[in-house]
MMTF fields as JSON, N, C-alpha, C and O atoms, coordinates in Angstrom:
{
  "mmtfVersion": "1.0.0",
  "mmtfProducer": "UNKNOWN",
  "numBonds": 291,
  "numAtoms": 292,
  "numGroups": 73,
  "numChains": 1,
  "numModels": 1,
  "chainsPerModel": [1],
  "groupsPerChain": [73],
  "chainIdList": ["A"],
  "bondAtomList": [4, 2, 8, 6, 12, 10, 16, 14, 20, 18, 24, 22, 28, 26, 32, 30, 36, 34, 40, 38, 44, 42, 48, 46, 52, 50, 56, 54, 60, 58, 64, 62, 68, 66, 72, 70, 76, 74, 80, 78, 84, 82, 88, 86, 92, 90, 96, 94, 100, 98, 104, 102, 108, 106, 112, 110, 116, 114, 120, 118, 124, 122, 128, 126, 132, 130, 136, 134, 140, 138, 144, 142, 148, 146, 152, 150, 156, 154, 160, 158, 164, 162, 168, 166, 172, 170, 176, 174, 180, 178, 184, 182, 188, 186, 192, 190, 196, 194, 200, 198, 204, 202, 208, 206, 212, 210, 216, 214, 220, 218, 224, 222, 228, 226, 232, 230, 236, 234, 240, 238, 244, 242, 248, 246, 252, 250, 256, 254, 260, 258, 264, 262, 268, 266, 272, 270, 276, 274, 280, 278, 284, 282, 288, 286],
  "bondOrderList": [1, 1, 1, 1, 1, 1, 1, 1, 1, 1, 1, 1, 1, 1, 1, 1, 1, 1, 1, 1, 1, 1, 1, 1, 1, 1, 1, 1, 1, 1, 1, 1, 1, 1, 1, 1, 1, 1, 1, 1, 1, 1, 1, 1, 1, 1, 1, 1, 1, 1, 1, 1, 1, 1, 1, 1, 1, 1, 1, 1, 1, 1, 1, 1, 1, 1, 1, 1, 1, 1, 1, 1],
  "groupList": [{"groupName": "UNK", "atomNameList": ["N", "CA", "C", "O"], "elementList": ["N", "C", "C", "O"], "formalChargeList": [0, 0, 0, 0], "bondAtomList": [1, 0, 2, 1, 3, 2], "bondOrderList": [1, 1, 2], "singleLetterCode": "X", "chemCompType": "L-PEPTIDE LINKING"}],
  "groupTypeList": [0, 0, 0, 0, 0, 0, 0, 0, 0, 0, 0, 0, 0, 0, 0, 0, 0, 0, 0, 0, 0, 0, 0, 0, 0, 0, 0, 0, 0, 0, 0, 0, 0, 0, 0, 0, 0, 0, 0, 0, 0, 0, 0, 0, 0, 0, 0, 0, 0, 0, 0, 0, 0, 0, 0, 0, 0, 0, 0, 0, 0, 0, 0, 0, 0, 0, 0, 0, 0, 0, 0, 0, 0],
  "groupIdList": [1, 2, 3, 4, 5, 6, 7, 8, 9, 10, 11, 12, 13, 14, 15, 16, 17, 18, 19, 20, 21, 22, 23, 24, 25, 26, 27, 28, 29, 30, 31, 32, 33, 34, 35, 36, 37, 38, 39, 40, 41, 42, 43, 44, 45, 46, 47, 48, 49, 50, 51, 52, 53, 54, 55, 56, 57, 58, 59, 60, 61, 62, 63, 64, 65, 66, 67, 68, 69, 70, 71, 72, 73],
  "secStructList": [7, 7, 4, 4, 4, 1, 2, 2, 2, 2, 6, 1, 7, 1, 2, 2, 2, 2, 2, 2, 2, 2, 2, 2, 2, 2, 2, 2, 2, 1, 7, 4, 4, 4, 1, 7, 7, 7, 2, 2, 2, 2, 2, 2, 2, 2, 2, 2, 2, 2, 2, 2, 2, 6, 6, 6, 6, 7, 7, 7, 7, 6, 6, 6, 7, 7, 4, 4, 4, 6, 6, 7, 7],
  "xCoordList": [11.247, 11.513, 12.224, 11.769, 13.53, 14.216, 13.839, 13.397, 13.919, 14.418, 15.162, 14.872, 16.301, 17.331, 16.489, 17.094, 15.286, 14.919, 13.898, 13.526, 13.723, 13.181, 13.715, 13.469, 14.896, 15.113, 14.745, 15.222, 13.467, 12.77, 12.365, 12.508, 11.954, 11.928, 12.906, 12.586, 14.3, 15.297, 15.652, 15.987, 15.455, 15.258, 14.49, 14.707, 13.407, 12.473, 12.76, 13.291, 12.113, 12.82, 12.242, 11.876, 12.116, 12.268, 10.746, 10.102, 9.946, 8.681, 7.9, 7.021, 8.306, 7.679, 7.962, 7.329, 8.941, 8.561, 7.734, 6.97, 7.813, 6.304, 5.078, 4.331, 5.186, 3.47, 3.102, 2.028, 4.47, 4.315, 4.313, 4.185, 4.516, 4.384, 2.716, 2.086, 2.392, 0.798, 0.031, -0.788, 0.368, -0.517, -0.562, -1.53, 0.746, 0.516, 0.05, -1.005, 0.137, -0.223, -2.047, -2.797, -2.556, -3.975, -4.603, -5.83, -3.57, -4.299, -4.393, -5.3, -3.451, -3.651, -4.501, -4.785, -4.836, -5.885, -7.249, -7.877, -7.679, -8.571, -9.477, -10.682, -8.75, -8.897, -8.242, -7.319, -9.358, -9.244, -8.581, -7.487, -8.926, -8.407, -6.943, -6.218, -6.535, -4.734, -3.871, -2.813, -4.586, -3.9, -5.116, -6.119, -4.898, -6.487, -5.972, -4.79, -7.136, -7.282, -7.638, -8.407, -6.322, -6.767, -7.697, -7.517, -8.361, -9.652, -9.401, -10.373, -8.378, -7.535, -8.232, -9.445, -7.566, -7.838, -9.111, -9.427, -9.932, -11.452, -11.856, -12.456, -11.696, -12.342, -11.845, -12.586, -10.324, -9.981, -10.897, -11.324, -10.982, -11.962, -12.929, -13.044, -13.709, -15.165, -15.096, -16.063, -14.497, -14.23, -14.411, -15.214, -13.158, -13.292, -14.14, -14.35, -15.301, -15.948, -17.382, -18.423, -17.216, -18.074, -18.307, -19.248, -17.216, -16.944, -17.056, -17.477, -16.719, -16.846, -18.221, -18.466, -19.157, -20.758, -21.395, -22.413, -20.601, -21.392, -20.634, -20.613, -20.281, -19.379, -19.754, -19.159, -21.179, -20.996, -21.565, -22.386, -20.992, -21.755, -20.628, -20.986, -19.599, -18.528, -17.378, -16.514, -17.16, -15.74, -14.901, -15.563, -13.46, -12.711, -12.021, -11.532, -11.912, -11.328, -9.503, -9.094, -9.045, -7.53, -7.175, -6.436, -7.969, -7.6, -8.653, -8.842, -9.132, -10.273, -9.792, -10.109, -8.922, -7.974, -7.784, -7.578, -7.867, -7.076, -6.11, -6.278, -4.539, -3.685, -3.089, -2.019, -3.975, -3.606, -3.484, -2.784, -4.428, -3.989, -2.728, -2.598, -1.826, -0.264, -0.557, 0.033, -1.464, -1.835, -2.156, -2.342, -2.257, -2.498, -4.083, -4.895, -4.618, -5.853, -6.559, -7.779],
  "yCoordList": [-13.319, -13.669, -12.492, -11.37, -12.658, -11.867, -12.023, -13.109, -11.107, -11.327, -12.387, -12.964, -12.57, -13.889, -14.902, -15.974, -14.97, -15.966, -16.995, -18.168, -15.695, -15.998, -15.805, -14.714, -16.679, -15.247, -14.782, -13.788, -15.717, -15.141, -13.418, -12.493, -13.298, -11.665, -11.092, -9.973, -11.156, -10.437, -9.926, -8.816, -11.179, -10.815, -9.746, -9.497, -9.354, -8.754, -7.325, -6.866, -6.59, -5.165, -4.198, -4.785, -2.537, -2.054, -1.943, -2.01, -1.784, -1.817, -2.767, -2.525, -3.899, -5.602, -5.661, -6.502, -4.829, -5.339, -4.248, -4.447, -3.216, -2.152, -2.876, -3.114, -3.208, -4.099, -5.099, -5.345, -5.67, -6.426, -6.626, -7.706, -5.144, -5.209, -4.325, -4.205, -3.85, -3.32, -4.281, -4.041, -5.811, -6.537, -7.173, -7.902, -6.99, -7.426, -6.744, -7.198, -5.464, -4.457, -4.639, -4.443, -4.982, -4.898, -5.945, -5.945, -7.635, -8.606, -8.379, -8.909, -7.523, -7.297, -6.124, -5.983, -5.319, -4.47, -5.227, -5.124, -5.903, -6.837, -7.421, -7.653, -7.6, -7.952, -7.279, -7.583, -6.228, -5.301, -5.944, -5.497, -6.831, -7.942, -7.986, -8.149, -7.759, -8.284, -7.606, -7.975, -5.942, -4.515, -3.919, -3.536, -3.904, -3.47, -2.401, -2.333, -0.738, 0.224, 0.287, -0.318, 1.719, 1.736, 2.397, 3.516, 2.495, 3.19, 4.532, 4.985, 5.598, 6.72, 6.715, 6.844, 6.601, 6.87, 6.734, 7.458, 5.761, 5.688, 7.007, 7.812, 7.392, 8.607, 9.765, 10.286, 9.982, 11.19, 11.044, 11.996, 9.76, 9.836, 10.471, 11.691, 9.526, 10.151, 11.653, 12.396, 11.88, 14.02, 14.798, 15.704, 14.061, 14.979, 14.734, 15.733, 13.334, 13.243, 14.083, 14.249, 14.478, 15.057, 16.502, 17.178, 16.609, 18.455, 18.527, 19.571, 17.536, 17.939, 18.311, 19.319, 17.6, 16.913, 18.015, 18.363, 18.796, 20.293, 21.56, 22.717, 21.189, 22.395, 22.419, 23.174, 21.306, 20.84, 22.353, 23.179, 22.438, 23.599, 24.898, 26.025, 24.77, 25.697, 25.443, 26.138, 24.498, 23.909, 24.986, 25.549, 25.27, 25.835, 24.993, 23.95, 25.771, 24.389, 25.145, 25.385, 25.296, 25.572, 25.72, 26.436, 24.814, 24.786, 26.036, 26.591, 26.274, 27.511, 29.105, 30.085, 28.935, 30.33, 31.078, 30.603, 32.854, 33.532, 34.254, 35.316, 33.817, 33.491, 35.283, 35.764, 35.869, 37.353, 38.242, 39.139, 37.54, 38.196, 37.584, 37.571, 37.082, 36.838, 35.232, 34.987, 34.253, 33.204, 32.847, 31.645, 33.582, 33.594, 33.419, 33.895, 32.804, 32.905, 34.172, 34.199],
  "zCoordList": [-0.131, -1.515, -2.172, -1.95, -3.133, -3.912, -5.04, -5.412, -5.731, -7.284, -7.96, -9.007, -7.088, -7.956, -7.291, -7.261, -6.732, -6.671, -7.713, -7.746, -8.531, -9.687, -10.418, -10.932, -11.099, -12.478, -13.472, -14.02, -13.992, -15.137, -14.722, -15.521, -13.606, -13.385, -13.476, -13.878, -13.313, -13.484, -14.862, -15.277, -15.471, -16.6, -18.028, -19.213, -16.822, -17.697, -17.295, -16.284, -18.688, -18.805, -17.595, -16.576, -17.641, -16.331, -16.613, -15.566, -17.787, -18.322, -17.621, -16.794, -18.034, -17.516, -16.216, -15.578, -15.491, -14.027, -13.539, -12.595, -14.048, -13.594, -13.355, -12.405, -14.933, -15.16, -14.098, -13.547, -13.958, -12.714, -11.496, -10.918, -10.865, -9.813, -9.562, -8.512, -10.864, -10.922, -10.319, -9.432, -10.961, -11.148, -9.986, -9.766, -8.754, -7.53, -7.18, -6.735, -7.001, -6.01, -6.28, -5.324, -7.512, -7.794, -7.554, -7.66, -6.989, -6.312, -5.068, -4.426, -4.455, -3.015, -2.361, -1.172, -3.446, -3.322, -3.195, -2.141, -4.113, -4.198, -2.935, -3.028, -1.839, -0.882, 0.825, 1.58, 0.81, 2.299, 3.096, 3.44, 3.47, 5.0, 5.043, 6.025, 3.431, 3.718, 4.266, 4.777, 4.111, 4.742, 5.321, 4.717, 6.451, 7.301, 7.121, 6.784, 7.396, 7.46, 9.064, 9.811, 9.246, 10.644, 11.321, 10.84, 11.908, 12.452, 12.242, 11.637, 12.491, 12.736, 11.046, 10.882, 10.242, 8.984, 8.348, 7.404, 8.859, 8.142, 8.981, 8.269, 10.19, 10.855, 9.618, 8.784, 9.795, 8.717, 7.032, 6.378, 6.716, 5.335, 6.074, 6.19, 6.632, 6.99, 7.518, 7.347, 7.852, 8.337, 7.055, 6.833, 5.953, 4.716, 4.012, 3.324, 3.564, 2.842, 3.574, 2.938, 4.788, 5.236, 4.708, 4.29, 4.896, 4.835, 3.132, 2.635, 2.37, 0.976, 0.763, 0.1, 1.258, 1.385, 1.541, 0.942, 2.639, 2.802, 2.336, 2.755, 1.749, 0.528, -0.757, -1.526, -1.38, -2.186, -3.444, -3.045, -4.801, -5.051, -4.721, -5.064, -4.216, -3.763, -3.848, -3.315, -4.468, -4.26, -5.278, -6.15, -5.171, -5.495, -6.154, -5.721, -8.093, -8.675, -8.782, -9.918, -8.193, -9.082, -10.735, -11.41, -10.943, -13.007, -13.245, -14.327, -12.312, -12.395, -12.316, -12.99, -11.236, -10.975, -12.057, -13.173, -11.673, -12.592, -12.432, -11.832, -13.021, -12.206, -12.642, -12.271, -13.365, -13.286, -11.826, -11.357, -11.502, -9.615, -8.869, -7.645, -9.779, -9.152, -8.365, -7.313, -8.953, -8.414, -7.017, -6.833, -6.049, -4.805, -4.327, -5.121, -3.142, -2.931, -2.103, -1.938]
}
């Protein structure tokens, strides 16, 4: 499907087709099954939500830095 296949969308400003492609992107979110997650990637979540888990209490905020030491870590 195109654009000129509708043209009431062509029509609409660069605003209204933002909104509208939000509003697809947030029905197809809606529902996991339509874009599976591949195993590879639920492992990499589960690695970092791990490591956050035991960092917790230490985390290093950046908006925290004082960037008088020439911003470097």
């Amino acid at each position: 499907m195109r654009i000129s296949d509708i043209p009431e969308i062509a029509k609409l400003s660069a605003q209204e087709k933002i909104l509208l492609v939000e509003d697809f992107w947030d029905s197809i979110a809606l529902d996991e099954s339509v874009v599976p997650i591949p195993r590879s990637h639920r492992d990499e979540l589960d690695r970092r939500l791990s490591m956050h888990e035991s960092v917790q209490g230490r985390i290093f905020l950046s908006a925290n830095f004082d960037k008088s030491n020439g911003g470097g870590l």
